[in-house]
DSSP file (Angstrom, degrees, kcal/mol; ACC not computed):
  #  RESIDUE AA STRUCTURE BP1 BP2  ACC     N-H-->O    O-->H-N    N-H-->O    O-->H-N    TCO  KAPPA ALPHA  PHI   PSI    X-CA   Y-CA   Z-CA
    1    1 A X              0   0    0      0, 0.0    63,-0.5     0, 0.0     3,-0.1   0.000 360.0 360.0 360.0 126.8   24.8  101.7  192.4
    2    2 A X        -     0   0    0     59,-0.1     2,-0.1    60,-0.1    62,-0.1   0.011 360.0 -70.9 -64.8-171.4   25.3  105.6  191.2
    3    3 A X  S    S+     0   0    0     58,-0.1   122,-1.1   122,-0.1     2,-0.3  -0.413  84.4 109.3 -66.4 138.6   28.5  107.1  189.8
    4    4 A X  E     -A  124   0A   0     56,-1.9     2,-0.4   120,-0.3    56,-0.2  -0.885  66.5 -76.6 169.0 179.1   31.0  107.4  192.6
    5    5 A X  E     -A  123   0A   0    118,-2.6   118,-2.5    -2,-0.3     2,-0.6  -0.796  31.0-163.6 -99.0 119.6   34.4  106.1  194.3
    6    6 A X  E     -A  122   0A   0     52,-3.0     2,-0.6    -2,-0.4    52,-0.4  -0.894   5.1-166.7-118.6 138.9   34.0  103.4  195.7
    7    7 A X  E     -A  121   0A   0    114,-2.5   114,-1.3    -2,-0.6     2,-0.7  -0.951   4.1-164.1-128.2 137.2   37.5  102.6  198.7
    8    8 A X  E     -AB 120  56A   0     48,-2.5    48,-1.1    -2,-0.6     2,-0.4  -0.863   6.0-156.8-107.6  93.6   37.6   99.1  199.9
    9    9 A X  E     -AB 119  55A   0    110,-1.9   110,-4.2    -2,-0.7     2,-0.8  -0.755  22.9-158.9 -76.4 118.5   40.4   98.9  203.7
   10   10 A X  E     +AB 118  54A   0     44,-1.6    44,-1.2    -2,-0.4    43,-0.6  -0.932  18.7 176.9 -93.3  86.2   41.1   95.0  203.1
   11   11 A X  E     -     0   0A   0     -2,-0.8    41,-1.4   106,-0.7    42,-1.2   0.887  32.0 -43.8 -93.2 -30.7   42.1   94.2  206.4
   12   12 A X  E     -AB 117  51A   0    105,-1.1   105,-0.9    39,-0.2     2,-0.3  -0.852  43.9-142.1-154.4-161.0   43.0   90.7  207.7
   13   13 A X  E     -A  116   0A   0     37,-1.2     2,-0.4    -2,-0.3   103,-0.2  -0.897  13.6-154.4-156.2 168.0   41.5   87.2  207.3
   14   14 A X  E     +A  115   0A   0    101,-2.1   101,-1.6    -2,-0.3    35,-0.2  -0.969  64.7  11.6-149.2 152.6   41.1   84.3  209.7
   15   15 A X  S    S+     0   0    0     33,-0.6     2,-0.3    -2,-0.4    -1,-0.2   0.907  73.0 167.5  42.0  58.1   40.7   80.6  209.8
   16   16 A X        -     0   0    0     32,-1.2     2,-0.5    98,-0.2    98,-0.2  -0.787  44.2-107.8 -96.2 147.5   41.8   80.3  205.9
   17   17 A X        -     0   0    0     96,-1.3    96,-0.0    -2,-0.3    31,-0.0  -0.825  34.2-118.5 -96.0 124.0   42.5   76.6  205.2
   18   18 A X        +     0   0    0     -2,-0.5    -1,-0.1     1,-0.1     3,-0.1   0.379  33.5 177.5 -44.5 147.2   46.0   76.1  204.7
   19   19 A X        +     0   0    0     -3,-0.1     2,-0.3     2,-0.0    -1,-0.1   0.385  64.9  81.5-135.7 -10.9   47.0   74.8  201.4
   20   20 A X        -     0   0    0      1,-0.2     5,-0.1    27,-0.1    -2,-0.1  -0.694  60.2-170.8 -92.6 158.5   50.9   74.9  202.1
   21   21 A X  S    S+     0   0    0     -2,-0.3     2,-0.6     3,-0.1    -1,-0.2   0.697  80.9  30.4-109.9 -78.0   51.8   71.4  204.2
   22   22 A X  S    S+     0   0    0      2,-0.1     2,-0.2     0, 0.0    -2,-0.0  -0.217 123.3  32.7 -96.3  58.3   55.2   72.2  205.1
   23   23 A X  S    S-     0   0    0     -2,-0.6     2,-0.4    22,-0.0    24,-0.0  -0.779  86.9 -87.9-167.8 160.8   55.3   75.6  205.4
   24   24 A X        -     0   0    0     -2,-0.2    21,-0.5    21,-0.1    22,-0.1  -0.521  53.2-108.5 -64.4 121.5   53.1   78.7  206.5
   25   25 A X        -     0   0    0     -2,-0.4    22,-0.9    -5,-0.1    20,-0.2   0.241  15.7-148.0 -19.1 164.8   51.1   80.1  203.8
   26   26 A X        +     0   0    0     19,-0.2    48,-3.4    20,-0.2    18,-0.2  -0.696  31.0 179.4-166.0  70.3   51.7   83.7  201.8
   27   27 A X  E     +C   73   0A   0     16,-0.4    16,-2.8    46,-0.3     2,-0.3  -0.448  13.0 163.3 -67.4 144.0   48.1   84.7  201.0
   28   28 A X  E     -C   72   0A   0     44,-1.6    44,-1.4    14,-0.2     2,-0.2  -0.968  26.6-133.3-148.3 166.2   47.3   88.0  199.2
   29   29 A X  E     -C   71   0A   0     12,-0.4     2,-0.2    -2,-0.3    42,-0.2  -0.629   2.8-138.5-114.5-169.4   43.8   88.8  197.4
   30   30 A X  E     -C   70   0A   0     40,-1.0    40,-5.5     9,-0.2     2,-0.3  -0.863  17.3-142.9-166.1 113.6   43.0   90.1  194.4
   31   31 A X  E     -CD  69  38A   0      7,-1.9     7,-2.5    38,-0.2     2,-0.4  -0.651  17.6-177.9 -71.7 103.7   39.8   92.9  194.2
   32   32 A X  E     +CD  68  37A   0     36,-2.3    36,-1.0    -2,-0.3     5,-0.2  -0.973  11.9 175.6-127.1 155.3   37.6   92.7  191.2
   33   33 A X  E >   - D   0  36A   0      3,-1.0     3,-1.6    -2,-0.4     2,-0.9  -0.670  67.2 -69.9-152.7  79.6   34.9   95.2  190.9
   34   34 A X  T 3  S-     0   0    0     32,-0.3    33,-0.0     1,-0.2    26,-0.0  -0.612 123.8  -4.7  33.1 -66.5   33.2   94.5  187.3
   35   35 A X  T 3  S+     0   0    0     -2,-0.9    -1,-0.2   103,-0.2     2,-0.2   0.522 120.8  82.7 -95.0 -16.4   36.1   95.7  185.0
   36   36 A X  E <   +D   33   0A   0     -3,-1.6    -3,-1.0   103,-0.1     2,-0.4  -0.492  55.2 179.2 -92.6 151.3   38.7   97.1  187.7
   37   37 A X  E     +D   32   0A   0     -5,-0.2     2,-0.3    -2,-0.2    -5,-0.2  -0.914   5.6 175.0-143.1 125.6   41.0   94.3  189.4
   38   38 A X  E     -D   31   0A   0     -7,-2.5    -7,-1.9    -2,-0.4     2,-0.5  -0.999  15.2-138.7-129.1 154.3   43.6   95.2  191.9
   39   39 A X        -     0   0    0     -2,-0.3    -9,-0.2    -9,-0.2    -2,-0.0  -0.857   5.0-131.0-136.2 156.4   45.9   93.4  194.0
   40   40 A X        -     0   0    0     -2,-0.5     2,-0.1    14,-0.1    -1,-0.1   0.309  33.9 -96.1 -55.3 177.6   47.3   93.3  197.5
   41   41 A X        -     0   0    0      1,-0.1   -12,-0.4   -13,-0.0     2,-0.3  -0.566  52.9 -98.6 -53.2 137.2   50.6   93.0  198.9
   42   42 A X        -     0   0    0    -14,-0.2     2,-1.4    -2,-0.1   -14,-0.2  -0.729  18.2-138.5 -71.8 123.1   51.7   88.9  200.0
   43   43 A X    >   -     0   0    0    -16,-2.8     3,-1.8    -2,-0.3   -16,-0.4  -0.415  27.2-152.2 -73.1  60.5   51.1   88.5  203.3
   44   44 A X  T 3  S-     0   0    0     -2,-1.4   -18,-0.2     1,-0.3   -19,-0.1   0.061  74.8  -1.9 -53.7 121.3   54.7   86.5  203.2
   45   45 A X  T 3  S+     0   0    0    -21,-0.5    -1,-0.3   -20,-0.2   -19,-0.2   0.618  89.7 130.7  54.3  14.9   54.4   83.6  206.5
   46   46 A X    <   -     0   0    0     -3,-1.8     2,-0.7     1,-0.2   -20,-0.2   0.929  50.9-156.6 -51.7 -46.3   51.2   84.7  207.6
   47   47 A X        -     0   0    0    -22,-0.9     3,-0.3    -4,-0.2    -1,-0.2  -0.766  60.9 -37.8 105.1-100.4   49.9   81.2  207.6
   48   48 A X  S    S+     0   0    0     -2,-0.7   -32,-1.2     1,-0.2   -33,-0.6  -0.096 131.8  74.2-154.2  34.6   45.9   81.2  207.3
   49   49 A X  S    S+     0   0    0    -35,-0.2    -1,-0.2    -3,-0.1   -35,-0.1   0.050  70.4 171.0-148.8  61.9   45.7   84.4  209.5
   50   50 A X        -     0   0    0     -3,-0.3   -37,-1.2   -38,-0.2     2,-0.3   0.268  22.6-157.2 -56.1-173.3   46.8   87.2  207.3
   51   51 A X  E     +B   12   0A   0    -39,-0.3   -39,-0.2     1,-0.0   -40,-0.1  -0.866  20.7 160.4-148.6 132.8   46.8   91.2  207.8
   52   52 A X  E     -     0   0A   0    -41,-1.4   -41,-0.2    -2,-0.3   -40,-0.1   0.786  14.7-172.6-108.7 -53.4   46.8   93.5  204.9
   53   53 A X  E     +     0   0A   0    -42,-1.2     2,-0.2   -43,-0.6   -42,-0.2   0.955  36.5 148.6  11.5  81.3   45.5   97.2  205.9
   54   54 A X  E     -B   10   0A   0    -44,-1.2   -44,-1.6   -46,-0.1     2,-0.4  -0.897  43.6-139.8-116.3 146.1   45.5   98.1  202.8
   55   55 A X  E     -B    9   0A   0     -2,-0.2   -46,-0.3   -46,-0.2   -44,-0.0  -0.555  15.9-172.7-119.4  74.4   43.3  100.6  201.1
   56   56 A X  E     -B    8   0A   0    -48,-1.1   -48,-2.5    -2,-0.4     2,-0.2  -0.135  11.6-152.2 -89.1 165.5   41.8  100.4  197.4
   57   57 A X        -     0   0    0    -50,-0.2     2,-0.3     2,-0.0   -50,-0.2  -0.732  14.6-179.0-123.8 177.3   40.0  102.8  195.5
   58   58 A X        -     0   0    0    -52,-0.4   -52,-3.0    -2,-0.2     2,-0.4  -0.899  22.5-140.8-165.7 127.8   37.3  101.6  192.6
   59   59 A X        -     0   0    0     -2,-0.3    79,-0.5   -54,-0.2   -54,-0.3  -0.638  29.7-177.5-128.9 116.4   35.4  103.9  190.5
   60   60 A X        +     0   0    0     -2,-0.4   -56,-1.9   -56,-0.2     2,-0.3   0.089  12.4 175.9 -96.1 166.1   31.9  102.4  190.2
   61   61 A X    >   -     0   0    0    -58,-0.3     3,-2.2     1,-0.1   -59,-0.1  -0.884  55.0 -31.8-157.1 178.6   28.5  103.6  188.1
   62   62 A X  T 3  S+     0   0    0      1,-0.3   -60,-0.1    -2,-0.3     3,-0.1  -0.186 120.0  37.0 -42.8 131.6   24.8  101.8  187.6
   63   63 A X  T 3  S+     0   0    0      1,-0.2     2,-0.7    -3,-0.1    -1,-0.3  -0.193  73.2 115.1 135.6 -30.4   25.1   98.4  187.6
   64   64 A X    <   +     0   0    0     -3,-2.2    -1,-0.2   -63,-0.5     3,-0.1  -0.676  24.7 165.1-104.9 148.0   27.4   97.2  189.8
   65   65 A X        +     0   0    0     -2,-0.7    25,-0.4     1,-0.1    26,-0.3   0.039  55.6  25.5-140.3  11.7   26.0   95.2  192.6
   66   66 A X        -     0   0    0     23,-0.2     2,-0.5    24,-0.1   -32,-0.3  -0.890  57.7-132.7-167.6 166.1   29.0   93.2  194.5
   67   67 A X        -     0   0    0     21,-0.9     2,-0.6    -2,-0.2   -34,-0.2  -0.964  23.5-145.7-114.9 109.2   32.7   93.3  195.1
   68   68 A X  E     -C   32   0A   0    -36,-1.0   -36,-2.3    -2,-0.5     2,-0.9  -0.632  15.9-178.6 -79.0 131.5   34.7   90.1  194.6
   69   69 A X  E     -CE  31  86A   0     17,-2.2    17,-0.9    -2,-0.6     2,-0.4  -0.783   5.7-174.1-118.8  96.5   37.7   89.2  196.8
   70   70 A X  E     -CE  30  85A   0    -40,-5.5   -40,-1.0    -2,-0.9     2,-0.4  -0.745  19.5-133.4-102.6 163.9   39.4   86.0  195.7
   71   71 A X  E     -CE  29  84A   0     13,-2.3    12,-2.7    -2,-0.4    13,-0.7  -0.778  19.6-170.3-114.2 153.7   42.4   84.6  198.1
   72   72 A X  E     -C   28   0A   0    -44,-1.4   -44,-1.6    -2,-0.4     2,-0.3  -0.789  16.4-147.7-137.7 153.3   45.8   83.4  196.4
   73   73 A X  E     -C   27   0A   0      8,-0.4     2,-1.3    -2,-0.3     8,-1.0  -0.984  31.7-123.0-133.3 117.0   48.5   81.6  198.5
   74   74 A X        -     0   0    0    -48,-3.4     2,-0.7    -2,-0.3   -47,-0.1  -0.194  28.9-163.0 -73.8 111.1   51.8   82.8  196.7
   75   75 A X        -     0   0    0     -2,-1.3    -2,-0.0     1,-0.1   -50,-0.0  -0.816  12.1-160.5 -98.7 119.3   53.9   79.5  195.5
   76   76 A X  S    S+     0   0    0     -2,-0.7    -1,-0.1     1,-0.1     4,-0.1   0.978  92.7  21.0 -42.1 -75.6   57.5   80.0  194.6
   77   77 A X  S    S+     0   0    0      2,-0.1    -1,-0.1     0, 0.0    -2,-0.1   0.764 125.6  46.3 -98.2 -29.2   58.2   76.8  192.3
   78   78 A X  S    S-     0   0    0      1,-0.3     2,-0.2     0, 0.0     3,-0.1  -0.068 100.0 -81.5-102.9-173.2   54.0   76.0  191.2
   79   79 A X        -     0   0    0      1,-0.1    -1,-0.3    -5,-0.0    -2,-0.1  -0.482  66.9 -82.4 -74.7 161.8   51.3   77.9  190.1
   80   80 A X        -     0   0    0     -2,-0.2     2,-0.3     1,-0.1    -6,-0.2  -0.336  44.3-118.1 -68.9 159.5   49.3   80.0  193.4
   81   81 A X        -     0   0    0     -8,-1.0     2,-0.9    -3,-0.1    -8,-0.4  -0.642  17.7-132.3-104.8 153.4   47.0   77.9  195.0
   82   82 A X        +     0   0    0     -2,-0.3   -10,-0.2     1,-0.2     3,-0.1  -0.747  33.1 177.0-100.9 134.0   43.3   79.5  194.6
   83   83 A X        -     0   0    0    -12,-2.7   -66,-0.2    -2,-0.9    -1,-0.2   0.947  50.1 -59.2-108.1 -39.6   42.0   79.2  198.6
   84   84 A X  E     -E   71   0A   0    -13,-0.7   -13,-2.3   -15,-0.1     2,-0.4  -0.896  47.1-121.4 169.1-174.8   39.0   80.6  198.4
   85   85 A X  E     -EF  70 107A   0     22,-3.0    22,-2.2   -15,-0.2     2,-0.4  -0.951   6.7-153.8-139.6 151.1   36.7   83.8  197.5
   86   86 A X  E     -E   69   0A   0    -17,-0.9   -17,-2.2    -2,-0.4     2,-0.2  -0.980   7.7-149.4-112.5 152.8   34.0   86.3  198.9
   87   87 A X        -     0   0    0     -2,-0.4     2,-0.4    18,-0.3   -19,-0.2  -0.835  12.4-168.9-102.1 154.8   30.9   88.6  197.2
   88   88 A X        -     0   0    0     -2,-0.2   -21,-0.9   -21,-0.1     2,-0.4  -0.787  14.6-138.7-119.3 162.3   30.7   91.2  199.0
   89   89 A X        -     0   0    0     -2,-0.4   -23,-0.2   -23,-0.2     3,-0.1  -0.920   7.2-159.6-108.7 149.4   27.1   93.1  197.8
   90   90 A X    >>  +     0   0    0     -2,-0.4     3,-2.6   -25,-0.4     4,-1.1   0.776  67.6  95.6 -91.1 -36.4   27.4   96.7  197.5
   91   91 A X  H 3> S+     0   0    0    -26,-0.3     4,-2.4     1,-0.3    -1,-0.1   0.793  91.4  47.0 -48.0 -40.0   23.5   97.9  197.7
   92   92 A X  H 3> S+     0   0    0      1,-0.2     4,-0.6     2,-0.2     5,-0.3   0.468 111.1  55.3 -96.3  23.5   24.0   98.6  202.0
   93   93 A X  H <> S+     0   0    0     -3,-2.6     4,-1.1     3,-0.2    29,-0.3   0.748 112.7  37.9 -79.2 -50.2   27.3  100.5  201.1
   94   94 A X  H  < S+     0   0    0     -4,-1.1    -2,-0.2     2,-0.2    -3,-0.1   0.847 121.7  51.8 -64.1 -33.8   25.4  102.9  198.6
   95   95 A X  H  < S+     0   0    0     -4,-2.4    -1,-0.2    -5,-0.2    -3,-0.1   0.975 129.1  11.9 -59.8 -64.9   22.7  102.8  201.1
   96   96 A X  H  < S-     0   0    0     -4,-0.6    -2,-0.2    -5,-0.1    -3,-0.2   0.917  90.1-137.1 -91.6 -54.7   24.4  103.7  203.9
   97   97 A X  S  < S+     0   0    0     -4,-1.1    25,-3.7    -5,-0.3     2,-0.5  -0.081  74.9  45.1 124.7 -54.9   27.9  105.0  202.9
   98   98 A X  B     -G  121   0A   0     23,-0.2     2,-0.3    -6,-0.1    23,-0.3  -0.977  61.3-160.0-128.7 142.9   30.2  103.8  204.8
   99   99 A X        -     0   0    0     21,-3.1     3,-0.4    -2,-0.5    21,-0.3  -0.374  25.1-123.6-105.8  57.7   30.6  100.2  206.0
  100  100 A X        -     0   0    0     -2,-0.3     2,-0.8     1,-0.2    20,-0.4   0.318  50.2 -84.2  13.9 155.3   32.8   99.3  209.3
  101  101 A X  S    S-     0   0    0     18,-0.2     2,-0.3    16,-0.1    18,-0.3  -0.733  73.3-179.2 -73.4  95.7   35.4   97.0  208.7
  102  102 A X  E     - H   0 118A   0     16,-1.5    16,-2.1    -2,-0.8     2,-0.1  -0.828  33.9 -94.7-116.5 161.9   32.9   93.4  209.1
  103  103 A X  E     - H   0 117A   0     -2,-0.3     2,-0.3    14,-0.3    14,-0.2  -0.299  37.5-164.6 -82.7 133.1   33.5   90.0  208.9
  104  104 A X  E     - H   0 116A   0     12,-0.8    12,-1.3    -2,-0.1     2,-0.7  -0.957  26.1-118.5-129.4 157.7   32.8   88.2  205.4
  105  105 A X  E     - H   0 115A   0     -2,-0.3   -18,-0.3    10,-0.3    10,-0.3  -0.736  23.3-144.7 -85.7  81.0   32.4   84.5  205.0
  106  106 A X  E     -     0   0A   0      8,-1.5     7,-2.1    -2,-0.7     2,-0.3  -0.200  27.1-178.1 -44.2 128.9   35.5   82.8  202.3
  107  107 A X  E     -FH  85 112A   0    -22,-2.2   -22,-3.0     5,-0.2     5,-0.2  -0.926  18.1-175.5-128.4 158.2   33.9   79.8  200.2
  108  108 A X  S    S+     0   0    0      3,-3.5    -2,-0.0    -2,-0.3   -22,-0.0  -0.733  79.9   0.3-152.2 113.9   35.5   77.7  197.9
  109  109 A X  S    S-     0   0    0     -2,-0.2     3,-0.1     1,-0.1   -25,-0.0   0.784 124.8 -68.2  30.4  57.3   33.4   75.1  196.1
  110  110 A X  S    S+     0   0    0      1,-0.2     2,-0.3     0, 0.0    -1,-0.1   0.906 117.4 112.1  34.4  59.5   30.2   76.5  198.0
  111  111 A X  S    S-     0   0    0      2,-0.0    -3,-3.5     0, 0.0     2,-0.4  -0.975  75.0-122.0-143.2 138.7   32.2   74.7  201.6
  112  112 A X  E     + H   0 107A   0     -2,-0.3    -5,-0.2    -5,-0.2     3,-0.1  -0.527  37.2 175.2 -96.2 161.0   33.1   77.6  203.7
  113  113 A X  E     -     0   0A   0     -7,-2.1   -96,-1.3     1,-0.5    -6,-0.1  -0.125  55.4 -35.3-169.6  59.2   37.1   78.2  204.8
  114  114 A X  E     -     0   0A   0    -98,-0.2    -8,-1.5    -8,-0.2    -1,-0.5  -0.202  56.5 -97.5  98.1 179.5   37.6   81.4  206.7
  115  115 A X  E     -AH  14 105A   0   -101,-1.6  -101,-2.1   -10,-0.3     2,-0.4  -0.864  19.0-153.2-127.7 141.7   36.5   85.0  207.0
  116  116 A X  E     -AH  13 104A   0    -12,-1.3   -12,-0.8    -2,-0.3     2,-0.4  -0.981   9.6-148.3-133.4 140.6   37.8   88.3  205.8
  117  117 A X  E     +AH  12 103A   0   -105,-0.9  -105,-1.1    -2,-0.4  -106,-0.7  -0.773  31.6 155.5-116.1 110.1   37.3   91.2  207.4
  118  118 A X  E     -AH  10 102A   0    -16,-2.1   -16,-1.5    -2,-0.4     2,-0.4  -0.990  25.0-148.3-151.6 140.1   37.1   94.2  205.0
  119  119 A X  E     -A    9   0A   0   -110,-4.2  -110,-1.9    -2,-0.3     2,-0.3  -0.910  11.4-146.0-135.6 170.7   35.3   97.6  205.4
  120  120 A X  E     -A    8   0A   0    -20,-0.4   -21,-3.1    -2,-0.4     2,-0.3  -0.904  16.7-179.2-137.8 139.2   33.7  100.0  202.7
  121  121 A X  E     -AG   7  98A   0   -114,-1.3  -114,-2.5    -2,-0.3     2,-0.5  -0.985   9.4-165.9-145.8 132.7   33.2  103.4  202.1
  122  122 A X  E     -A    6   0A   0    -25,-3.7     2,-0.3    -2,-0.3  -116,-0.2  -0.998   2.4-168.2-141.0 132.4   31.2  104.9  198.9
  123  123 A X  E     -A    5   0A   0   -118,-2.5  -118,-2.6    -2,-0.5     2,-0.1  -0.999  17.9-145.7-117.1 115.7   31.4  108.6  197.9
  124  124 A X  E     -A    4   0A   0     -2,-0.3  -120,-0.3  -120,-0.2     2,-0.0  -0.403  23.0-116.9 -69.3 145.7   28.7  109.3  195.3
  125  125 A X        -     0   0    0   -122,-1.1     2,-0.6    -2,-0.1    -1,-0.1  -0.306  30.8-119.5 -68.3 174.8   30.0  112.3  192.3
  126  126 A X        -     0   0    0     -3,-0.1     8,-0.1    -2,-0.0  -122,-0.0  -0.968  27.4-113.1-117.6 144.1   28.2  114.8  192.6
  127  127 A X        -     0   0    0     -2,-0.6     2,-0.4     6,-0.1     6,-0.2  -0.169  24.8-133.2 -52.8 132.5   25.9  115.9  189.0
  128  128 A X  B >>  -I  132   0B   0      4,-3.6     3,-3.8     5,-0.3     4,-1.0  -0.647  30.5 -87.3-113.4 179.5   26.6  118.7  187.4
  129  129 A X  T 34 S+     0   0    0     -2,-0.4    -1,-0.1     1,-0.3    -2,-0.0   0.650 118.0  53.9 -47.9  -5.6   23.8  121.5  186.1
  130  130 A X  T 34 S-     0   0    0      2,-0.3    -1,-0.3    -2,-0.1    -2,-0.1   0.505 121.8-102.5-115.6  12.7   23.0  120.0  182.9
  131  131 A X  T <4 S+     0   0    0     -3,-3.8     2,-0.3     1,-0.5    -2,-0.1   0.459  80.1 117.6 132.3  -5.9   22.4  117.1  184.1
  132  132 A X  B  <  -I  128   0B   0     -4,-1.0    -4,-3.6    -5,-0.1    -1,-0.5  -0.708  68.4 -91.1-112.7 172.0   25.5  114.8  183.4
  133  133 A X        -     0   0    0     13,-0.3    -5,-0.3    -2,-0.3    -6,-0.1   0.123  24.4-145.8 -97.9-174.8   28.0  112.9  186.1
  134  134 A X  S    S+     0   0    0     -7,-0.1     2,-0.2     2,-0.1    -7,-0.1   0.050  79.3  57.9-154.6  -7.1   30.8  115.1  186.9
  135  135 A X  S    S-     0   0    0     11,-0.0    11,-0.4   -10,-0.0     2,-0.3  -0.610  73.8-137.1-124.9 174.3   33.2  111.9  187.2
  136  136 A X        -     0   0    0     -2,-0.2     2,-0.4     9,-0.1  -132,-0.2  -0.707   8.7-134.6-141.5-153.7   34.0  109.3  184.7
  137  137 A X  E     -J  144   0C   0      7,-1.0     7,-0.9    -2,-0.3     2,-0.3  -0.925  23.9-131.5-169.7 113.6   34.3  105.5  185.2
  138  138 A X  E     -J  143   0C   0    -79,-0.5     2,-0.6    -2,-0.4     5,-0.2  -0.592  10.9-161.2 -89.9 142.3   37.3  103.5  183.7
  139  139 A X  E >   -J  142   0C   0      3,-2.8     3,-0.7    -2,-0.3  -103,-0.1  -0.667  67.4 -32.0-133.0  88.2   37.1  100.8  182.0
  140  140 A X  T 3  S-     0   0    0     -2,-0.6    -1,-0.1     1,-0.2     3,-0.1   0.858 120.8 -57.0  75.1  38.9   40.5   98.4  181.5
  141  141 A X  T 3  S+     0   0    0      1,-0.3     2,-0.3     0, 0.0    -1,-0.2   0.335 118.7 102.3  24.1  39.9   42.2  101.3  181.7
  142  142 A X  E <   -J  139   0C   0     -3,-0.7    -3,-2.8     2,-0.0    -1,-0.3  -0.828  66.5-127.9-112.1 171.5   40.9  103.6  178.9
  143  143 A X  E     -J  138   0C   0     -2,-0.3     2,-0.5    -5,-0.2    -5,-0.2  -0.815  17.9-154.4 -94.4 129.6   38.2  106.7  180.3
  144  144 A X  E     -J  137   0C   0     -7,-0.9    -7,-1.0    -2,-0.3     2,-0.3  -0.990  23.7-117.7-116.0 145.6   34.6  107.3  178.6
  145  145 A X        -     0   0    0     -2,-0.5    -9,-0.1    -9,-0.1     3,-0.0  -0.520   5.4-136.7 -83.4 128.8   33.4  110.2  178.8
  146  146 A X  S    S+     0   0    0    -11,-0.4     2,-0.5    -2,-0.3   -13,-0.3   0.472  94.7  73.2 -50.7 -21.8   30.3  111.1  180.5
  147  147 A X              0   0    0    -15,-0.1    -1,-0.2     1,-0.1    -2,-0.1  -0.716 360.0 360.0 -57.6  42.1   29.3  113.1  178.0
  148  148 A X              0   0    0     -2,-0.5    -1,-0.1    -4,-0.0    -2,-0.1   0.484 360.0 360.0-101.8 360.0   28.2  110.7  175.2
């Protein structure tokens, strides 16, 4: 994948398997994209059909080749319960550019347990005359420079 900005709209999920008994779930995800992690908002009593529309931004360079989404159910008195995760692969985003908001398949010990719905957009940098990126690419939040 080239140098660019990569924005992920995380928009809702469906048929996630409950992990709370007596009470509705409070799912949120959490976005990794090789070094970068962000995470949403809790979708507080959504139950196992949240909605986020939320919008993150990423900025990606050679090498990276999927988007991880894992799903959290937010527990007051335990640790969060882990629910389940999707890869997303990046290659027909770079290809194409933008990616409609589609349907992704949630697994959790390779048994599937709901879908999340997420859409994709990649804006490549543009090169500049001598030859070098024109953007930079962060890495745990210190910068290198394109220019090495």
């Amino acid at each position: 994948m080239p140098l660019g900005t990569l924005e992920v709209l995380l928009v809702s999920a469906k048929g996630l398997e409950n992990t709370d008994f007596l009470s509705n779930m409070d799912p949120y995800a959490i976005l990794t994209c090789r070094t970068q992690e962000k995470k949403s908002s809790v979708a507080t009593g959504k139950g196992t059909n949240p909605e986020w529309n939320e919008t993150f931004l990423f900025t990606v360079s050679d090498g990276v080749v999927e988007l991880k989404i894992k799903i959290m159910d937010k527990d007051s008195l335990t640790d969060d319960d882990f629910v389940g995760e999707a890869t997303i692969p990046l290659g027909p985003v770079c290809a194409e550019g933008n990616i409609p908001p589609t349907m992704y398949n949630v697994v959790k010990d390779d048994r599937y347990c709901g879908e999340i719905r997420v859409g994709l957009v990649f804006n490549p940098h543009q090169t500049s005359r001598d030859g070098g990126f024109s953007g930079e690419e962060t890495f745990g939040g210190w910068k290198q420079s394109s220019m090495d």
